[in-house]
KESEGU-731513 format. One record per atom (N, C-alpha, C): x negated, y negated, z negated. Coordinates in steps of 0.2 Angstrom, whole numbers, padded with zeros to 4 digits, always signed. Example, Ala and Ser with C-alpha at 12.3 -4.5 7.8 and 13.67 -1.06 7.14 Angstrom:
<pts>
-0066+0028-0039
-0062+0022-0039
-0066+0016-0039
-0064+0011-0035
-0068+0005-0036
-0064+0000-0039
</pts>
This chain:
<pts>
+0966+1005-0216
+0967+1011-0211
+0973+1014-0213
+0979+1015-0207
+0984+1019-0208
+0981+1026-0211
+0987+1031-0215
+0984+1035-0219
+0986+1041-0212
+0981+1045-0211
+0981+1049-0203
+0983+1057-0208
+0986+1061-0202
+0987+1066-0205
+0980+1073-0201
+0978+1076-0206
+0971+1081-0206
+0975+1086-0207
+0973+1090-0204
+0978+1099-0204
+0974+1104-0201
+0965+1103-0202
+0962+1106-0199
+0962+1111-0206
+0965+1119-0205
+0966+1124-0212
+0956+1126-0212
+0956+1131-0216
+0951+1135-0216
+0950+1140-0213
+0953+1143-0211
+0955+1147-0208
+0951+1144-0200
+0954+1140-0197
+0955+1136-0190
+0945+1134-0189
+0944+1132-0195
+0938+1130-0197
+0931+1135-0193
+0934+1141-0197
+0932+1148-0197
+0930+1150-0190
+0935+1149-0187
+0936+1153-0180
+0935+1147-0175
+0933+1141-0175
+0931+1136-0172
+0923+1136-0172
+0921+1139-0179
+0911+1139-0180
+0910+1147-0175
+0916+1152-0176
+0915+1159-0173
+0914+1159-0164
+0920+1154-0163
+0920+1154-0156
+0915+1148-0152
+0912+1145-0157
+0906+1140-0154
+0900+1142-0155
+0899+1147-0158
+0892+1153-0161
+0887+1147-0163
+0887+1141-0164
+0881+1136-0165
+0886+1129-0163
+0882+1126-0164
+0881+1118-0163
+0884+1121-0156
+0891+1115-0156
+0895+1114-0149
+0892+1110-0145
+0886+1105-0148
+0883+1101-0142
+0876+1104-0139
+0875+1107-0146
+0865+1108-0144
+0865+1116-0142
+0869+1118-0145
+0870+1124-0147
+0863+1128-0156
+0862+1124-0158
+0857+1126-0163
+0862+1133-0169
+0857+1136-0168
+0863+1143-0172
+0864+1137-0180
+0870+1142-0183
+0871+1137-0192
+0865+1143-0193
+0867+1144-0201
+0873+1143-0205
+0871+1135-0208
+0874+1129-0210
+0876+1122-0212
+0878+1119-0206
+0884+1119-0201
+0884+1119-0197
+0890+1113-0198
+0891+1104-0198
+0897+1101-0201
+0902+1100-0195
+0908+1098-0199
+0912+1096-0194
+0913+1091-0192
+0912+1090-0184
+0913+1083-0182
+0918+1083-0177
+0921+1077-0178
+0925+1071-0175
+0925+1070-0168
+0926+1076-0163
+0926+1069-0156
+0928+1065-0155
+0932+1063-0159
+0935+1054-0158
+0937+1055-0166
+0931+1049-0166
+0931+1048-0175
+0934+1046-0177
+0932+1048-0185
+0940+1044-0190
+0941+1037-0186
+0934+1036-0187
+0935+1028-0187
+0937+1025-0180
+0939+1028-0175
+0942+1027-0170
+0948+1031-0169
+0952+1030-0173
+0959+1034-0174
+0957+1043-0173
+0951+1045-0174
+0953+1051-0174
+0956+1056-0180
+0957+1062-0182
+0958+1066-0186
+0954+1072-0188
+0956+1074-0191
+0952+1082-0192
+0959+1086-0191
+0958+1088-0186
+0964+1093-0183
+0959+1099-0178
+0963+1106-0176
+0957+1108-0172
+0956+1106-0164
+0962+1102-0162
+0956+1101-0156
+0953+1095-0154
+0951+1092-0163
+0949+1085-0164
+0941+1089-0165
+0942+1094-0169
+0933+1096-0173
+0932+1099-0169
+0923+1098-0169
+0921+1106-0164
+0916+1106-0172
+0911+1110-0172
+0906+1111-0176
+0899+1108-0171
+0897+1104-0178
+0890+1101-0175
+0882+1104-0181
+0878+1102-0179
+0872+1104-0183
+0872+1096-0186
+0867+1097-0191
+0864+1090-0196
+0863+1085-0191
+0857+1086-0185
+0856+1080-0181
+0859+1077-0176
+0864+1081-0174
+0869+1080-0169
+0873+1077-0172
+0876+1077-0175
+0883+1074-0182
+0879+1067-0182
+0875+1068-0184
+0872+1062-0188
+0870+1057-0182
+0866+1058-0177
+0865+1053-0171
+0872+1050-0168
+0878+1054-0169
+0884+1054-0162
+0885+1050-0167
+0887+1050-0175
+0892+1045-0179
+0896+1043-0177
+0899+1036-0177
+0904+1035-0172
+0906+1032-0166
+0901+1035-0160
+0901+1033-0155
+0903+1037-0150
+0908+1036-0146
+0912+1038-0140
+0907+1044-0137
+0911+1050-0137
+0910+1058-0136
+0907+1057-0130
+0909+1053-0124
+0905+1056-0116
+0898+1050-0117
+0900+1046-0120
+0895+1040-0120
+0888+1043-0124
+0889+1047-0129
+0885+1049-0134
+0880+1055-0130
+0886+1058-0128
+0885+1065-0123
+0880+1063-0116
+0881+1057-0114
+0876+1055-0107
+0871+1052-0109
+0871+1048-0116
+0863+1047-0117
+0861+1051-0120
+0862+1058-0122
+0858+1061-0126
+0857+1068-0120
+0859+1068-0114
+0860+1069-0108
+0862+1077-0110
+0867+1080-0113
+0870+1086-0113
+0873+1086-0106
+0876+1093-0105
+0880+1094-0102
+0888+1092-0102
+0892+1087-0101
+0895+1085-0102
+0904+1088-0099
+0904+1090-0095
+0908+1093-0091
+0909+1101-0096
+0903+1102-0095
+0902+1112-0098
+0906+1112-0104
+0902+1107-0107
+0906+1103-0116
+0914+1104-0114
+0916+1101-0111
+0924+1097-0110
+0927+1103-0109
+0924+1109-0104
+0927+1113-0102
+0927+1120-0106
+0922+1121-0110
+0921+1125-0114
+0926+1124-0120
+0927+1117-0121
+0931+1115-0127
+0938+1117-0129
+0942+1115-0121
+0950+1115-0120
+0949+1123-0118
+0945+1129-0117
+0946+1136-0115
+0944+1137-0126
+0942+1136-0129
+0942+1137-0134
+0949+1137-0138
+0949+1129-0135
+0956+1126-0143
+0961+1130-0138
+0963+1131-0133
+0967+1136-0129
+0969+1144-0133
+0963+1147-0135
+0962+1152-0133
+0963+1151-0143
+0964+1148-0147
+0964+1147-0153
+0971+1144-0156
+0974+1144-0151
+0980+1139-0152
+0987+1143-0146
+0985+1147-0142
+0991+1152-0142
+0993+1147-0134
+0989+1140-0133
+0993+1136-0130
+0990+1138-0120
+0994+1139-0117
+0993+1138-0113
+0995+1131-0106
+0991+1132-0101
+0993+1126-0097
+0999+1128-0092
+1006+1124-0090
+1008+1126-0087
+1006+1128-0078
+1010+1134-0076
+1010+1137-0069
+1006+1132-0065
+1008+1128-0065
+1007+1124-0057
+1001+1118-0058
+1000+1119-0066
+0992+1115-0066
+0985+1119-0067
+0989+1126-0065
+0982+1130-0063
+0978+1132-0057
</pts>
């Protein structure tokens, strides 16, 4: 495996568990709350902040590495609410806004 660059600081970590108040998928409150991968290492992903949300133990542990919507419809979360709660997060954490005309 190519050597991948991770830039997820402490900091980023911090304020990713603070604005998800719990498990991003189940919402389960922490504290032991790890970070997971929506597109895992092993499927080229990184640990960056709009690669990580924060998961609990059994959520982490069942998704391993299987594809985020696919994991997310058999375990029949909300999938959509996830997606869109996600990108207003890393948004709202990152300074980045969408340009005028794709709003």
């Amino acid at each position: 495996m190519a050597a991948q660059n991770h830039d997820l600081t402490d900091q980023q970590w911090t304020a990713l568990q603070d604005a998800w108040g719990g498990c991003a998928y189940c919402a389960a409150p922490g504290p032991g709350l790890q970070k997971d991968c929506m597109q895992p290492i092993s499927r080229g992903g990184r640990y960056t902040i709009d690669n990580v949300v924060p998961a609990c133990r059994s959520c982490n542990a069942s998704k391993c590495n299987s594809e985020l919507t696919t994991w997310m419809r058999r375990k029949k979360y909300n999938e959509r609410l996830f997606l869109e709660r996600h990108v207003l997060i890393v948004r709202d954490l990152t300074g980045v806004r969408p340009p005028p005309e794709s709003l």
